[in-house]
C-alpha positions as a Python dict, from the first residue, in 0.01 Angstrom:
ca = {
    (1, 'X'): (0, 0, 0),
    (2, 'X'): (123, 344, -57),
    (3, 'X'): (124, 628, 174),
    (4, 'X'): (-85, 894, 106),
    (5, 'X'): (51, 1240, -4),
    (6, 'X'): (59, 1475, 219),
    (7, 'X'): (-37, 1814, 48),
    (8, 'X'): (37, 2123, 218),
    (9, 'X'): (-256, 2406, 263),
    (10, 'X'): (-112, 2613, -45),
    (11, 'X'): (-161, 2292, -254),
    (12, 'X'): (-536, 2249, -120),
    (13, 'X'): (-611, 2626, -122),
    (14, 'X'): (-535, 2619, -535),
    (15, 'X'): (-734, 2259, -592),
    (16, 'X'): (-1040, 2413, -396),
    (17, 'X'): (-964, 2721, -635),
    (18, 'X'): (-911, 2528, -929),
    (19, 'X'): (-1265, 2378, -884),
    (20, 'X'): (-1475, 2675, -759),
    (21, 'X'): (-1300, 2825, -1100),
    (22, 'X'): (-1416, 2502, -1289),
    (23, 'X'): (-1773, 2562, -1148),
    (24, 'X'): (-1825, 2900, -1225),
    (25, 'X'): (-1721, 2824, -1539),
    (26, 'X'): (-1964, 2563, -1642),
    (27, 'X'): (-2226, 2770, -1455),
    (28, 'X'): (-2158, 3031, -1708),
    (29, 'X'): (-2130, 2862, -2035),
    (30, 'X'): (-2464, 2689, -1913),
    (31, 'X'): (-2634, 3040, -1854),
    (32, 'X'): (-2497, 3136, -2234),
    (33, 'X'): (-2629, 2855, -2336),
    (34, 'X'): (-2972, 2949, -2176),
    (35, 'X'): (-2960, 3288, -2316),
    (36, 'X'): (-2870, 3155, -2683),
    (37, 'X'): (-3127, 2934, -2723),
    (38, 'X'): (-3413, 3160, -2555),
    (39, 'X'): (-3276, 3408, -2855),
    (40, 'X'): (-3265, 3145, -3114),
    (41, 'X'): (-3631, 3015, -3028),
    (42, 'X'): (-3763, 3426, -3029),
    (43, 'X'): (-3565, 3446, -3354),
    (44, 'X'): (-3781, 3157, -3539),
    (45, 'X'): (-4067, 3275, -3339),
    (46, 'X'): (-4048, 3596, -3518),
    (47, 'X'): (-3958, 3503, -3819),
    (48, 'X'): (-4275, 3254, -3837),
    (49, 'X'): (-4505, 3574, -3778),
    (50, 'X'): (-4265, 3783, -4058),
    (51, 'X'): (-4401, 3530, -4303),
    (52, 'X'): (-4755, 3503, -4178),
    (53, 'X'): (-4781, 3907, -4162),
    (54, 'X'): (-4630, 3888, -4554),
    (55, 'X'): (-4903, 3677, -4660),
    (56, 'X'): (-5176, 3875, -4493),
    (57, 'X'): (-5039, 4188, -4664),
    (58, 'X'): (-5019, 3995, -5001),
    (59, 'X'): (-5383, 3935, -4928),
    (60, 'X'): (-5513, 4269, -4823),
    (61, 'X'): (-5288, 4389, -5176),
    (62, 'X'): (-5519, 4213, -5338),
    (63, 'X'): (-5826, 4328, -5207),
    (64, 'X'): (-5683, 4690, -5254),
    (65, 'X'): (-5668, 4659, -5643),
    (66, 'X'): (-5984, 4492, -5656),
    (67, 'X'): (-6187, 4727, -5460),
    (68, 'X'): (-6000, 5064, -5689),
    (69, 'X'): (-6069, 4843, -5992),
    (70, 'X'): (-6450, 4880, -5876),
    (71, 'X'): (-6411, 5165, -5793),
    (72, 'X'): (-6317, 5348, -6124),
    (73, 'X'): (-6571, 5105, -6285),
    (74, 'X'): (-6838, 5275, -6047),
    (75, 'X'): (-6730, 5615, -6289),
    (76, 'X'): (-6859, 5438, -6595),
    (77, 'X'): (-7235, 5581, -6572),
    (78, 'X'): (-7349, 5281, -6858),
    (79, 'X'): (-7184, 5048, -6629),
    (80, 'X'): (-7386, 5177, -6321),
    (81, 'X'): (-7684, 5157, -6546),
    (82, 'X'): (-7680, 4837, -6664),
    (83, 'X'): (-7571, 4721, -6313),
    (84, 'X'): (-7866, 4871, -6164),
    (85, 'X'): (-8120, 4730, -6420),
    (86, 'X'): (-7962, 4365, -6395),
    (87, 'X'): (-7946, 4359, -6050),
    (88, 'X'): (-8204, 4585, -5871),
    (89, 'X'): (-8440, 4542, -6131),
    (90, 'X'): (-8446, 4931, -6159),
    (91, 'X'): (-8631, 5120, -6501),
    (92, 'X'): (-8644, 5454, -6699),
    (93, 'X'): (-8938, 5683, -6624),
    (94, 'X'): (-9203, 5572, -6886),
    (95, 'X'): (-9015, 5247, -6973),
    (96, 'X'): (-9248, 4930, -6933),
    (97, 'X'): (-9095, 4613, -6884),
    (98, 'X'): (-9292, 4304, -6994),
    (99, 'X'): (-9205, 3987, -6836),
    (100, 'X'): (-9250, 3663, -7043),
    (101, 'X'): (-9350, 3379, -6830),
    (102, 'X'): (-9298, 3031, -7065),
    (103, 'X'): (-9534, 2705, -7036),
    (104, 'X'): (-9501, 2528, -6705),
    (105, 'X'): (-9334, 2855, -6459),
    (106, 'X'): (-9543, 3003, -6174),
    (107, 'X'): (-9616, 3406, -6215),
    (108, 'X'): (-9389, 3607, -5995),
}
């Protein structure tokens, strides 16, 4: 069996050091860690939403042309008329509009 060595308190002072030292450092590198990956996860977070927010704007884009397309169409006074006859069934004063009802359909 071998004796054990005998280490005097300057030796054990720097091995507690050395340890503490090793501690802190893992402590640290774990807390960058932390802090890397909380930024990393925000990061796709954000960039997830960046795309969504793209697509709604794409969409609203959309909507934006088609509404000013209407809009200068609403300018167009024989468009207006013939909209309003087709679809609200409107008339000239005077006009008389005869409706043809064909064998077999119910009167209105």
């Amino acid at each position: 069996m071998t004796a054990p060595i005998a280490f005097s308190g300057r030796e054990r002072l720097s091995e507690h050091r050395r340890r503490w030292v090793l501690v802190g450092v893992v402590v640290f590198v774990g807390v960058l860690a932390g802090l890397f990956l909380s930024r990393a996860l925000e990061i796709r977070h954000l960039q997830q939403e960046l795309i969504q927010l793209e697509a709604e704007k794409a969409k609203i884009q959309k909507e934006i042309e088609r509404l000013s397309a209407q809009l200068s169409d609403k300018g167009n006074l024989k468009l207006v008329e013939y909209l309003a006859r087709k679809e609200l069934g409107m008339v000239k004063p005077g006009e008389q509009i005869y409706i043809l009802i064909e064998d077999g359909e119910e009167e209105p």
